[in-house]
N, C-alpha and C positions, 0 to 999 in steps of 0.2 A: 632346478629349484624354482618354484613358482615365486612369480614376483609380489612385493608388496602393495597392496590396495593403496595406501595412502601415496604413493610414487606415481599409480595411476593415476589418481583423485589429480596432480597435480597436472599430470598435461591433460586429462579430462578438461580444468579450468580453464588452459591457456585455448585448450579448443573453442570452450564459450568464451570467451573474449575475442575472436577470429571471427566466430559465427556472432557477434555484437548483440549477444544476448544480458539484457540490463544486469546491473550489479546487484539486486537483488534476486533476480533467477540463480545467478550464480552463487550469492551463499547460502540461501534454501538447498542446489543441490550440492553443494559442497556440507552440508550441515548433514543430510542424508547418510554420504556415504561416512563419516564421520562418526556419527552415533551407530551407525552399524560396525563401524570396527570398535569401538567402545563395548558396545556389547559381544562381541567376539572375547575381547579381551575378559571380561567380565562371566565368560563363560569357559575361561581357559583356555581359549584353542586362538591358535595363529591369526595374524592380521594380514596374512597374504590370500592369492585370487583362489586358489582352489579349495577355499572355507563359505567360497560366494556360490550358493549352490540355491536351488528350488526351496530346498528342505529350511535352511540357515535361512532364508528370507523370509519364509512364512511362520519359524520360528518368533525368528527376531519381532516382526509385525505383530504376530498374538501379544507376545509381553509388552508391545509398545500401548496397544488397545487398552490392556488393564491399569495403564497409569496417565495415559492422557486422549483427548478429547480425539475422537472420532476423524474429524478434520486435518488435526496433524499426522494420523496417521497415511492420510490419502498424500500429503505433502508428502511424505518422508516414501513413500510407494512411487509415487512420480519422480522424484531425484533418481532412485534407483532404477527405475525404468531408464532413464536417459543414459545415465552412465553405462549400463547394459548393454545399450543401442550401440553407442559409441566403443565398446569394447569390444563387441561384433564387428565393428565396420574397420577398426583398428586392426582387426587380424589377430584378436589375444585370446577373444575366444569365438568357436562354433556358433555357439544358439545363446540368446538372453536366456539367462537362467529368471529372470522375472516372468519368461513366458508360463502360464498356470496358475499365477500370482495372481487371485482377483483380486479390485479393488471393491476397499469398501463402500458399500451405498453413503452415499453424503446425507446430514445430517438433515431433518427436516424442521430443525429449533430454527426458530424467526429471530431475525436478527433486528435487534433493537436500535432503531433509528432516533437521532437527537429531535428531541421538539423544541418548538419555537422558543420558546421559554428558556432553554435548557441552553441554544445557539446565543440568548442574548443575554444571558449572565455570565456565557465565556468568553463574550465582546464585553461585558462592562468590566469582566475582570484585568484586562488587556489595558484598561482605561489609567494612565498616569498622568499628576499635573504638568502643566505644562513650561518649557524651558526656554533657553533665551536660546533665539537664531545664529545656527553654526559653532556652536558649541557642543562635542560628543557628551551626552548625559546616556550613562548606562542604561538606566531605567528606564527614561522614558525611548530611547532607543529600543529596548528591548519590548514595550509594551505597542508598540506601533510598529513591529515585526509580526508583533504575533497577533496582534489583531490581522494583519495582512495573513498571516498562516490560516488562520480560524475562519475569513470574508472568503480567501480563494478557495480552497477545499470545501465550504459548503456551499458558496457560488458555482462553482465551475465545475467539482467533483473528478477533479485533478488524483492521480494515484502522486503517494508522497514523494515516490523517484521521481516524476514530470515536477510537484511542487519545484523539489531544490535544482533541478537541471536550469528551471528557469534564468535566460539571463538578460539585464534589463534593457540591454537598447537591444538587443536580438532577438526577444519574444515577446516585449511585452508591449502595448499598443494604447496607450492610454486613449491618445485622440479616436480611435475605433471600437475602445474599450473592447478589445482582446488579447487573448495570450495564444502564443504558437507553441505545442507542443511533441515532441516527438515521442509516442507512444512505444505499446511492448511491439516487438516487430518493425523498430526504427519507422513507422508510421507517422508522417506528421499531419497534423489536424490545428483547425482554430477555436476555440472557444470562446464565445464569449461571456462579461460579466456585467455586473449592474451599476448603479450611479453612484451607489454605496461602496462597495469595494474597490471603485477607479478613485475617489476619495479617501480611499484607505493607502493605496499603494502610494499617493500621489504625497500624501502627509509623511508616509516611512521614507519616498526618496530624500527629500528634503531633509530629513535628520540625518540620514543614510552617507550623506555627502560628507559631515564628521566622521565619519569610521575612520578606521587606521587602515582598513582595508581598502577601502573605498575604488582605492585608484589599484591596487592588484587584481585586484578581478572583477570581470563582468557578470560574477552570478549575483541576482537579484539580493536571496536574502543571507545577508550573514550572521555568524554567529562571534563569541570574543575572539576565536582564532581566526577567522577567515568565512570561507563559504559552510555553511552550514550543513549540516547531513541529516540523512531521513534518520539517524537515529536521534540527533537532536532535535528533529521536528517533534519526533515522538517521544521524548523527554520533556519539552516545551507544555505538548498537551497535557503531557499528568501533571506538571504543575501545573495549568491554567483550571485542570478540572477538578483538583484538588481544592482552588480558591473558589471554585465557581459552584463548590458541589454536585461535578456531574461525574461519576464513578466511572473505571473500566473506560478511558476515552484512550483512544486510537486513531490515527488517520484514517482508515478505511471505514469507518463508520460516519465520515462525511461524505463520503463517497456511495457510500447505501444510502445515506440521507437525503443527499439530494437526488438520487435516482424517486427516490419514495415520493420526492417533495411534489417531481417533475410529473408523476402519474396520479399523483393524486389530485394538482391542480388541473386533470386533463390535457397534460402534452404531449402528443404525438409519439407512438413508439419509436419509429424510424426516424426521427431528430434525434430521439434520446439516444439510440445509438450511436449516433453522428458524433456528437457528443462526445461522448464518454470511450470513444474508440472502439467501440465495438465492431466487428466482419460479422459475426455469424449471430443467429438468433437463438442461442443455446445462454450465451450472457446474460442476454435479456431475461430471456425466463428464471436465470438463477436469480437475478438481482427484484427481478417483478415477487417470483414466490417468496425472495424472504420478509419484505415487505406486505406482505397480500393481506397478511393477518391486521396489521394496522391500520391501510385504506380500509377495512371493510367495517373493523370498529368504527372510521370517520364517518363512512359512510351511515351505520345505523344511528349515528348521534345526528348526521343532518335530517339523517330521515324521518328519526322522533316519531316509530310507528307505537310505540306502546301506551305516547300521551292521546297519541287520535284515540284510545280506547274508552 
C-alpha cells in the first residue's frame, strides 16, 4: 500500500530542522506539498505517494498559474523539487518525479521600492507621546518597537527571520552601531546602521526594560506575548501602513528598498552584497533588475535632458 504524502511531509520537516534550514524555508515547503494534496483531494484521487507523479505535478502547477501570480507558482515548484530530492535519497522513490517539470521564467514586473517620503510618514506614524520613566505604557511601548522594526529593515535590509532572531546583548552593538546576524545557510555577518536607528533602538531598550517579558528572553523585539514573530512583524507593518497610507507593505520591500537605495546613491556592488548576505551574483542581479526601472527614472529627473532643449 503506498504511503501517505502528508506522513512524508512530516519527517521531510524533521529533516529540515536537522539540516538547520530557517523556519521560514520550512513552511514554504511544507505549504507546497500541502496544497498539492489539497488539490489531489479536490480532484478526487488519493493523498498517498504513487498520485506524485510527472503528469499530477505539472497538472497541479497549470491550475496553480491560472489563479495566482507567477512567483508563487515557482515557490510552490521548489518546495516540491526539495521534497522530491529528499524522497529519492530516502529510498521511497527511484527518480524525482519533478524531473521534466520546468520552472516557470520569473517575472519581470519591477518591484516597487518605498520612497523617501513614503519611509518617513511610517516613522511618523510609530510616533507616540511620551511616558513616565519605567512605567510599561502599551502604546508607547509599541510605537518605539516599531519604529525600530521600520529604522532596521530599511537601515540594514535585514530579511524578517534575522529581524526577530535578533537578540539584544548577543547581536546588537549599539556602541559599534551594529547588529550580528545569522543569515539563510546559518551564515553570520555584521551589519551595520546609522545614528538614527542606534537612537531608535536605544529609546525602545529603555521602555523595553517595563515589559513583562523583559527578563524571559533575550530576543530584542517583543510583542504582548513574548518574543515576537515574523508574522507579527508583518501584521505590525499593515497597520503602520495602513495609518501611514502606504499600500501593500511587507517586510521584504525594505529589503529591495534599501538594496535600490544603496545603488542608487552609488554604493559599491560587492559591499552590498556583503551586506545583505549575499555568495553568488545571481542575487544581486535579481535585486539590481527589479529596481533598474526606478534608478533610471531618478536618473532622467537628475539629468533634466528635455529642459537643456
Amino acid at each position: 500500500m503506498s504511503p501517505e504524502i502528508s506522513d512524508l511531509a512530516a519527517s521531510f520537516r524533521r529533516s529540515l530542522r536537522a539540516a538547520g534550514k530557517a523556519e521560514r524555508t520550512q513552511i514554504l515547503y511544507g505549504q507546497a506539498i500541502r496544497f498539492f494534496c489539497e488539490w489531489l483531494v479536490a480532484q478526487g484521487r488519493p493523498t498517498t505517494l504513487d498520485q506524485l507523479n510527472r503528469h499530477s505535478l505539472s497538472a497541479w502547477l497549470a491550475d496553480l498559474a491560472e489563479r495566482v501570480d507567477i512567483e508563487t507558482v515557482r515557490t510552490r515548484l521548489r518546495g516540491m523539487r526539495r521534497f522530491c530530492r529528499w524522497l529519492v535519497v530516502e529510498g521511497e522513490l527511484d527518480t524525482a518525479p519533478t524531473e521534466g517539470v520546468e520552472m516557470p521564467a520569473a517575472s519581470e514586473k519591477p518591484v516597487r521600492v518605498l520612497t523617501d517620503d513614503e519611509l518617513g510618514r511610517l516613522i511618523k506614524a510609530c510616533q507616540v507621546p511620551r511616558g513616565r520613566a519605567g512605567v510599561y505604557d502599551r502604546r508607547i511601548f509599541d510605537g518605539r518597537r516599531d519604529e525600530v522594526i521600520v529604522r532596521v529593515l530599511a537601515d540594514c535590509g535585514l530579511r524578517v527571520s534575522e529581524l526577530v532572531g535578533l537578540e539584544l546583548d548577543e547581536h546588537v552593538d549599539l556602541q559599534q552601531e551594529l547588529v550580528y546576524v545569522v543569515g539563510k545557510g546559518n551564515r553570520p555577518r555584521a551589519v551595520p546602521f546609522g545614528a538614527r536607528t542606534g537612537q531608535a533602538i536605544d529609546r525602545y531598550v529603555r521602555v523595553r526594560s517595563a515589559h513583562p517579558y523583559a527578563r524571559r528572553t533575550p530576543r530584542m523585539l517583543l510583542g504582548e506575548r513574548g518574543p515576537i514573530t515574523a508574522d507579527g512583524v508583518r501584521w505590525r507593518l499593515q497597520v503602520l501602513g495602513q495609518a501611514a497610507g502606504v499600500p501593500d507593505l511587507h517586510p521584504h520591500a525594505f529589503r529591495h528598498s534599501a538594496a535600490h537605495r544603496w545603488l542608487a546613491a552609488g554604493g559599491q556592488e560587492r559591499d552590498l552584497m556583503q551586506i545583505m548576505g549575499w555568495r553568488s551574483d545571481s542575487m544581486l542581479s535579481v535585486y539590481a533588475r527589479s529596481t533598474a526601472v526606478e534608478r533610471a527614472r531618478g536618473a532622467h529627473r537628475r539629468l533634466g535632458l528635455g529642459d537643456q532643449i
